[in-house]
C-alpha positions as semicolon CSV with decimal commas, in nm:
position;residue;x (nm);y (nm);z (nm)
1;X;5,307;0,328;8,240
2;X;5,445;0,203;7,916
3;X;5,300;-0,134;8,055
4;X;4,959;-0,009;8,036
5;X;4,994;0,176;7,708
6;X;5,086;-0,139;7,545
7;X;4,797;-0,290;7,718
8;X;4,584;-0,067;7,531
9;X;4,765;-0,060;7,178
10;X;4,709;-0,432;7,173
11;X;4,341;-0,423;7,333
12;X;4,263;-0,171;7,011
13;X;4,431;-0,335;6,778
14;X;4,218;-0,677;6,918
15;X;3,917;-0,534;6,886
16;X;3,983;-0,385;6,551
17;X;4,032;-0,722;6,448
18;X;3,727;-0,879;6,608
19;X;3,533;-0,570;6,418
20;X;3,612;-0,643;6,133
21;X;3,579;-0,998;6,108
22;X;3,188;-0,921;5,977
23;X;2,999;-1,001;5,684
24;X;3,012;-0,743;5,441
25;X;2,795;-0,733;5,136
26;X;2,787;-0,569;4,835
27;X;2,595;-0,542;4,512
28;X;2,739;-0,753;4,265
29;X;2,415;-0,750;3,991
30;X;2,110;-0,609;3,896
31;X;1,857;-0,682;3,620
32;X;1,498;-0,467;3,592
33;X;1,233;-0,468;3,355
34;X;1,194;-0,144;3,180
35;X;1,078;0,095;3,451
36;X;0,825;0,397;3,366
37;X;0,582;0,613;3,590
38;X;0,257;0,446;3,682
39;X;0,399;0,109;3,617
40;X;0,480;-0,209;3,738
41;X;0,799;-0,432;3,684
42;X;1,061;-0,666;3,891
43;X;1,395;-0,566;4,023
44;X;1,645;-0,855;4,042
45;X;1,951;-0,822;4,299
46;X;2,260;-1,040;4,358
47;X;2,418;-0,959;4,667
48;X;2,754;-1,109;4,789
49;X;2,920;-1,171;5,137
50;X;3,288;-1,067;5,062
51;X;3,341;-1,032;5,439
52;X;3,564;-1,291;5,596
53;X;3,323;-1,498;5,801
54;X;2,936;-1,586;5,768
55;X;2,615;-1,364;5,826
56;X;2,297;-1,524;5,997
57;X;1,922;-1,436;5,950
58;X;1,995;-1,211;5,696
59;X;1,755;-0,980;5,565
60;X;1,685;-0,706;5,288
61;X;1,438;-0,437;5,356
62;X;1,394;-0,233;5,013
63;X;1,331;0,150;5,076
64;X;1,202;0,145;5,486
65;X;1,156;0,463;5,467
66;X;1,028;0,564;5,160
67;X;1,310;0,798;5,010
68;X;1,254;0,672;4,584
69;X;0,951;0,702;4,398
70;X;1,048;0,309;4,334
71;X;0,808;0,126;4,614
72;X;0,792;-0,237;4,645
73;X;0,467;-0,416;4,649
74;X;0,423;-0,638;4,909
75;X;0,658;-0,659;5,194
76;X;0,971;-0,419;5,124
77;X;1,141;-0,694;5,391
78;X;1,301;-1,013;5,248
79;X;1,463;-1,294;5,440
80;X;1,780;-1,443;5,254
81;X;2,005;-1,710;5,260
82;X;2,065;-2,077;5,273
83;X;1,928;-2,299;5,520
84;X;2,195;-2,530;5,671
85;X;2,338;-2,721;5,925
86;X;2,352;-2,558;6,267
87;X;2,641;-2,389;6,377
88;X;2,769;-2,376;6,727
89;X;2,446;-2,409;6,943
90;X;2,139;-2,329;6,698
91;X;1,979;-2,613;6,501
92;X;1,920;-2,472;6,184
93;X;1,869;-2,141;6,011
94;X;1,951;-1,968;5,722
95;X;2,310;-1,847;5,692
96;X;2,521;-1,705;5,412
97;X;2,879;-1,779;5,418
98;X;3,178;-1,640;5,296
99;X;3,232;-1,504;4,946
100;X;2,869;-1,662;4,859
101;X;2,611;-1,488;4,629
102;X;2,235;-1,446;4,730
103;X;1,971;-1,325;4,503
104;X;1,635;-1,151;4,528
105;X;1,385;-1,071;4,326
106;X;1,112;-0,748;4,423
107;X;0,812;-0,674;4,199
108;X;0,814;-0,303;4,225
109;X;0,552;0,016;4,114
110;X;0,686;0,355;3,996
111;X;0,482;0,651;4,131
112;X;0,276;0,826;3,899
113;X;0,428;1,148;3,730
114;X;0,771;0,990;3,819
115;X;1,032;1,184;3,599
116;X;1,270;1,042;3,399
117;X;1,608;0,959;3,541
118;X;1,799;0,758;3,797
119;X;1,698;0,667;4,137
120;X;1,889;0,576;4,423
121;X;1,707;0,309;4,649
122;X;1,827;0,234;4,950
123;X;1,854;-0,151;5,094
124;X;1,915;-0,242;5,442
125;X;2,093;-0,541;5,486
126;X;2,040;-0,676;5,909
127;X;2,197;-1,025;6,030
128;X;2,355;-1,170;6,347
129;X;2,710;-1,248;6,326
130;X;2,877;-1,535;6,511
131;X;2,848;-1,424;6,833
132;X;2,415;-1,354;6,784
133;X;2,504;-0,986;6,765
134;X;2,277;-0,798;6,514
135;X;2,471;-0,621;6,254
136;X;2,366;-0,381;5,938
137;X;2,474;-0,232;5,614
138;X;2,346;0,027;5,426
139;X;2,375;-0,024;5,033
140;X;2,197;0,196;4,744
141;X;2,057;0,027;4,460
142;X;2,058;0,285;4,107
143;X;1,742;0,198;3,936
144;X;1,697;0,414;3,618
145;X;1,360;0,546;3,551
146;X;1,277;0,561;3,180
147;X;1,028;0,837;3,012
148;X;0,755;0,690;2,838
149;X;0,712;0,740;2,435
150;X;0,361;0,850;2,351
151;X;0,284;0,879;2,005
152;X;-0,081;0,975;1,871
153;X;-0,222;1,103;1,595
154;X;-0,291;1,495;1,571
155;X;-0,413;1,600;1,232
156;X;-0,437;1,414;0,932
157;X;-0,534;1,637;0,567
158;X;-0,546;1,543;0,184
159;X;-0,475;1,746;-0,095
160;X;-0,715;1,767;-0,286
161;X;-0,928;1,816;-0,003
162;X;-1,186;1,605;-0,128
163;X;-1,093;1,254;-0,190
164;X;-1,282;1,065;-0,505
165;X;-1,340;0,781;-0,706
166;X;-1,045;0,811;-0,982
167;X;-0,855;1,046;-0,865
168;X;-0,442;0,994;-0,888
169;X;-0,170;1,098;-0,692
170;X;-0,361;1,248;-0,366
171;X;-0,073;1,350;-0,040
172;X;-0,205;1,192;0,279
173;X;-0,021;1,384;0,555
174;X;-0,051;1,291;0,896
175;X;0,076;1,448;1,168
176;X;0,207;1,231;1,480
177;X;0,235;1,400;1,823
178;X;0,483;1,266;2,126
179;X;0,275;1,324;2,431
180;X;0,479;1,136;2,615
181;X;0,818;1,255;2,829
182;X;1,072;1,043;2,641
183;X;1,244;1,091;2,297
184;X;1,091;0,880;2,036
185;X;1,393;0,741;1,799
186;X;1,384;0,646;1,384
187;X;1,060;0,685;1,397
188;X;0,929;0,476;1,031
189;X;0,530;0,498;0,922
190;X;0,403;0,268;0,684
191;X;0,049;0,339;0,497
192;X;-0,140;-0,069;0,442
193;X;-0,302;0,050;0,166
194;X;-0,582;-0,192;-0,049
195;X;-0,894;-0,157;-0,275
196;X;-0,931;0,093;-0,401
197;X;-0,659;0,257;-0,282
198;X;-0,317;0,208;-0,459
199;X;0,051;0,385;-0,432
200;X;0,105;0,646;-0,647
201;X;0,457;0,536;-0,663
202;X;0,703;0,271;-0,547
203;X;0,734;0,381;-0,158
204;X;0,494;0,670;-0,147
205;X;0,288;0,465;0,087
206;X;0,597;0,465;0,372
207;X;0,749;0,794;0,570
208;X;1,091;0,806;0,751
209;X;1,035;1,088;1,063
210;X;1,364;1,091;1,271
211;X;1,323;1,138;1,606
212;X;1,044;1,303;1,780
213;X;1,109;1,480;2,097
214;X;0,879;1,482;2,395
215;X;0,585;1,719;2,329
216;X;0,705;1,799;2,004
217;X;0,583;1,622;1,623
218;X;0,678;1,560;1,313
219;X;0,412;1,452;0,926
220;X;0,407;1,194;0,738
221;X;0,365;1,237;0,383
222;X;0,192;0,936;0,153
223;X;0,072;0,930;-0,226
224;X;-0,195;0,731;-0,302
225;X;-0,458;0,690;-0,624
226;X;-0,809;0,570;-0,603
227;X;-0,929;0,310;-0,842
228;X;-1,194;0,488;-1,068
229;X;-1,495;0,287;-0,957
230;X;-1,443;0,350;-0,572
231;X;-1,756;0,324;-0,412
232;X;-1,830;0,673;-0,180
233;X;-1,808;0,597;0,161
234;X;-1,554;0,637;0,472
235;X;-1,241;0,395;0,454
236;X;-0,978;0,297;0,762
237;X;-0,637;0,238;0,642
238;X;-0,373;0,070;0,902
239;X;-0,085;0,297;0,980
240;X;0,219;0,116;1,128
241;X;0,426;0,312;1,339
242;X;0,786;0,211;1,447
243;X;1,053;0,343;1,674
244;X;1,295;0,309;1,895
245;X;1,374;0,423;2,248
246;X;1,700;0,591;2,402
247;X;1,806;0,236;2,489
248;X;1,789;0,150;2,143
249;X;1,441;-0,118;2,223
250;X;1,204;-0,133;1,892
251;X;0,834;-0,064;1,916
252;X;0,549;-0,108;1,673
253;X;0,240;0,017;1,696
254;X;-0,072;0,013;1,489
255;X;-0,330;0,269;1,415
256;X;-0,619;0,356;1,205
257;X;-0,678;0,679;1,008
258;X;-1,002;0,729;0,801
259;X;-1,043;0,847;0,441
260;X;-1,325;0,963;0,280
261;X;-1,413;0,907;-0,060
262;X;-1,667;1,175;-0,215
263;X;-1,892;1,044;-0,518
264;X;-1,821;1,122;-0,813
265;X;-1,910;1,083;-1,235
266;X;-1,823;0,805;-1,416
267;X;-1,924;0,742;-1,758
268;X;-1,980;0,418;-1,951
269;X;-2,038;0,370;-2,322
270;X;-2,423;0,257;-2,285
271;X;-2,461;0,207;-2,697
272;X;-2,273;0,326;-3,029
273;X;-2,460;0,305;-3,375
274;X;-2,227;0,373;-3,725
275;X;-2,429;0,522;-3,989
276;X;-2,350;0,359;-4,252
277;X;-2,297;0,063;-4,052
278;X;-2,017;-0,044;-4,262
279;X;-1,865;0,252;-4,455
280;X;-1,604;0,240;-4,728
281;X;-1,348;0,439;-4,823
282;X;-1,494;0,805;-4,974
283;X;-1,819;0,789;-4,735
284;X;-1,950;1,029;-4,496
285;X;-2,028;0,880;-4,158
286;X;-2,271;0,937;-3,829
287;X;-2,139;0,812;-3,508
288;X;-2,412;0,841;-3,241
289;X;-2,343;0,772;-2,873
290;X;-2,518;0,688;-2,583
291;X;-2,379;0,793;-2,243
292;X;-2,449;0,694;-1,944
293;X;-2,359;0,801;-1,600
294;X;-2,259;0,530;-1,390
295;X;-2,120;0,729;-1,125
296;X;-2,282;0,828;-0,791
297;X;-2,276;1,251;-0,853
298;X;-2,462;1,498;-1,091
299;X;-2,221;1,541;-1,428
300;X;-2,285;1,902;-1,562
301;X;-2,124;2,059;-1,864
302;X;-2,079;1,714;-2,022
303;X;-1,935;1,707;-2,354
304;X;-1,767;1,407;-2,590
305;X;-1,490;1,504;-2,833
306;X;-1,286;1,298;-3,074
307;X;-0,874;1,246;-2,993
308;X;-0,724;1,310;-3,329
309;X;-0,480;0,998;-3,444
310;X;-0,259;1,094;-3,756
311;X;-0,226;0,728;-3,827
312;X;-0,642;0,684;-3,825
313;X;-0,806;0,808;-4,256
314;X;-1,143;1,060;-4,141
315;X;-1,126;1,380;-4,184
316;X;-1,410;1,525;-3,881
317;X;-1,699;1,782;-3,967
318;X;-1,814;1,755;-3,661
319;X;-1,550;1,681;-3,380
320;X;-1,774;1,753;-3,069
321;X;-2,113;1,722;-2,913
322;X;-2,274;1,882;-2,572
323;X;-2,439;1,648;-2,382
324;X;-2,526;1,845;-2,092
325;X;-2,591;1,777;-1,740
326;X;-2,664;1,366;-1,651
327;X;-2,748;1,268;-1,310
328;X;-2,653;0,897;-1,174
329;X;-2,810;0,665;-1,406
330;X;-2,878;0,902;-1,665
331;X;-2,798;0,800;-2,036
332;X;-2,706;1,076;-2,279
333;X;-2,683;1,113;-2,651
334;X;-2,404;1,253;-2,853
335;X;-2,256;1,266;-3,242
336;X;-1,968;1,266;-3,397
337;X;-1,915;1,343;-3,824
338;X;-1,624;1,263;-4,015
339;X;-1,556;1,116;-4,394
340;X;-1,333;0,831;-4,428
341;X;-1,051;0,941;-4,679
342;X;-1,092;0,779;-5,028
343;X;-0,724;0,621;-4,974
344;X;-0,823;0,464;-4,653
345;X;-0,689;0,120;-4,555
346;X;-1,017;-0,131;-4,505
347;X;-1,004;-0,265;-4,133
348;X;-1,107;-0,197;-3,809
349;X;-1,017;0,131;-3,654
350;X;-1,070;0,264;-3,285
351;X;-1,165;0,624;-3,278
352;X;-1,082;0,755;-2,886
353;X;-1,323;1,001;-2,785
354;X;-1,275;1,222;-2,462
355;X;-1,577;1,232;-2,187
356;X;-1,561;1,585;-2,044
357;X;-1,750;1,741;-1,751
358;X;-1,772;1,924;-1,444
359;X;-1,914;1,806;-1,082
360;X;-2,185;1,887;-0,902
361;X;-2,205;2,273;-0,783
362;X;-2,482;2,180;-0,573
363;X;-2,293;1,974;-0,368
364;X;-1,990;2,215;-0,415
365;X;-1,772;1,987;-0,619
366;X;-1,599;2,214;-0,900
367;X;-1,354;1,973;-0,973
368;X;-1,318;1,905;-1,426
369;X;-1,343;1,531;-1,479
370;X;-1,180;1,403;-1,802
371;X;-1,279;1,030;-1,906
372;X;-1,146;0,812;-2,183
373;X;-1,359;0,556;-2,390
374;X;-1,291;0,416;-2,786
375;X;-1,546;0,307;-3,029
376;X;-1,445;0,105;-3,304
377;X;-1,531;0,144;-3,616
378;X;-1,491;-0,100;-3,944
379;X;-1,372;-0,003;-4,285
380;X;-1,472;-0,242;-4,541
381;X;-1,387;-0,258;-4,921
382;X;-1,705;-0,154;-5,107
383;X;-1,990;0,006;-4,914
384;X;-2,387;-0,119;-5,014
385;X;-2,499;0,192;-5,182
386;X;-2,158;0,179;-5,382
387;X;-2,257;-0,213;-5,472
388;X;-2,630;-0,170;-5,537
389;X;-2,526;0,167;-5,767
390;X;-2,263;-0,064;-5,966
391;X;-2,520;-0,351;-5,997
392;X;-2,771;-0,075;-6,134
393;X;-2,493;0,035;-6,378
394;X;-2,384;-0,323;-6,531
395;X;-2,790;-0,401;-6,579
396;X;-2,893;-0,084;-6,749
397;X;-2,580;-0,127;-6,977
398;X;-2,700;-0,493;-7,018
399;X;-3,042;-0,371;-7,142
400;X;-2,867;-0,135;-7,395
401;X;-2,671;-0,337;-7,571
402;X;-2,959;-0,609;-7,587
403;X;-3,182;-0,320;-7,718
404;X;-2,918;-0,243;-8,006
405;X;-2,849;-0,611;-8,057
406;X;-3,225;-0,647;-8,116
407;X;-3,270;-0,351;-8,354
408;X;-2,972;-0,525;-8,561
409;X;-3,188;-0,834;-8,609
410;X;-3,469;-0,634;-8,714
411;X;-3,281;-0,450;-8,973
């Protein structure tokens, strides 16, 4: 009896060694593109025979059954290994020996409406060991499955709500939505801006949003001015968008938003006539204007006013004029009265006068538009009349004193 027990002990402890003289393999390395739902990438595996002898006609299939959302295209089987000499009685085949690495590469699809997170893919590993016995292993593979950032534009608004020619310091906001199911990261927006758009300050034309959450959003907030003679029309401005993902990738994408620019007045100084054309000190003096509407809207209410200088010798009678209502093209008249004081420094002086007027209430633009233009006018030593009126002087004095001077003689 104790005969035959030890005649088992030692026939189980003989095959336990014979079983486990097998190939065993495990997962030493794996490298993936980024993988998102409804997309396509590679999956890169290194497996390694730690087992103490050699495995023959080795094979991977990747997911037989179809557990992940993570399907290979192609063939899910893969034949691995080295081909080398024969062993025993075959010729050649493919055999991977002890402690030896293997890689394979699988070009894989994730399912559509895949949800973030991590998937656990099954490989079976199949090959004959030494004695042309079929053996397998069962590993799992961990492929994560990344959301996808989605970031679009939802709203964009201006304040004023109507854009024009010459107008400083308008807020852009535009809203950005993340459709997507991942968390967008440092999100940065940056406003190109060009003619005839221009920042209102340094860095109002980029916008730091943090992070944006799936489904949720966040505004950007620009300043911009546009140049005064901005044609009317629609605009697209670039909009670089940057982020990150959770794994810390950068992303930059570029978008378009449109602005439109309204018409609007503009004024230009179509003529300016100084009666007298050169006054002197002590003179009264006309200034007549001619305005003209360069712009591409209807200016109503228009008026012209002088700006006051302390430093500049008239006194003004008559500081304003109403023009009235000028349509593109349109050239209006306006004067201006002052007297240059008697103590009044001859040169040339630049009197600033103000353009005033309202838009368009036809085409619902209320908006007051203020304008800027100067007008010089010369000071000179002596006016004409003030010459011609000495010259008159000196000869009548002349013909006096040659009158009495004669009489003398006669006496």
């Amino acid at each position: 009896m104790r005969w035959i027990v030890a005649f088992a002990v030692a026939a189980a402890a003989l095959f336990s060694v014979a079983g486990a003289l097998e190939a065993d393999f495990y997962i030493t390395k794996v490298e993936h593109t980024p993988l998102k739902q409804d997309s396509y990438g590679y999956v890169n595996i290194t497996l390694k025979n730690l087992g103490p002898t050699y495995a023959a006609y080795a094979r991977v299939t990747f997911d037989r059954s179809d557990e992940s959302p993570v399907d290979p295209v192609g063939s899910p089987r893969k034949y691995i290994g080295r081909v080398r000499e024969g062993i025993r009685s075959e010729q050649y085949f493919g055999i991977i020996l002890q402690n030896e690495e293997v890689e394979l590469s699988y070009r894989v699809y994730v399912k559509r409406g895949t949800p973030p997170g991590v998937y656990y893919v099954p490989l079976l590993v199949e090959w004959k060991d030494e004695q042309g016995n079929l053996r397998s292993q069962m590993l799992q593979l961990a492929l994560p499955v990344e959301g996808e950032i989605k970031l679009s534009i939802a709203g964009i608004a201006t304040v004023p709500k109507d854009v024009r020619s010459g107008r400083d310091d308008v807020k852009l906001t535009v809203k950005l939505a993340n459709t997507g199911d991942a968390e967008a990261r440092n999100v940065r927006a940056r406003l190109k801006l060009s003619a005839p758009f221009a920042e209102s300050f340094s860095g109002a034309g980029e916008s730091f949003l943090g992070n944006i959450a799936p489904y949720a959003g966040a505004a950007a907030e620009f300043h911009f001015d546009v140049a005064e003679r901005a044609k009317a029309g629609s605009y697209t401005l670039p909009l670089v968008v940057e982020y990150e993902d959770s794994s810390g990738r950068e992303y930059r994408e570029e978008k378009s938003i449109s602005i439109l620019v309204e018409p609007a007045p503009y004024f230009e100084l179509a003529g300016a006539e100084v009666l007298p054309a050169n006054p002197s000190p002590g003179d009264s003096v006309i200034l007549r204007l001619r305005i003209r509407n360069a712009g591409g809207e209807k200016a109503e209410n228009t008026d012209v006013r002088v700006i006051r200088e302390s430093s500049q010798p008239f006194d003004f009678t008559t500081r304003s004029d109403f023009i009235g209502s000028l349509r593109p093209g349109e050239v209006g008249e306006g004067a201006i009265e002052f007297e240059v004081k008697k103590d009044a420094i001859p040169k040339e002086y630049r009197l600033r006068l103000s353009i005033r007027c309202t838009g368009d209430s036809e085409a619902g633009d209320d908006s007051v538009y203020v304008q800027e233009i100067a007008v010089p006018v010369k000071v000179v030593a002596g006016s004409e009349s003030g010459s011609k009126t000495l010259y008159a002087g000196a000869g009548a004095l002349l013909l006096a004193l040659l009158a009495v001077a004669a009489r003398k003689i006669r006496g």
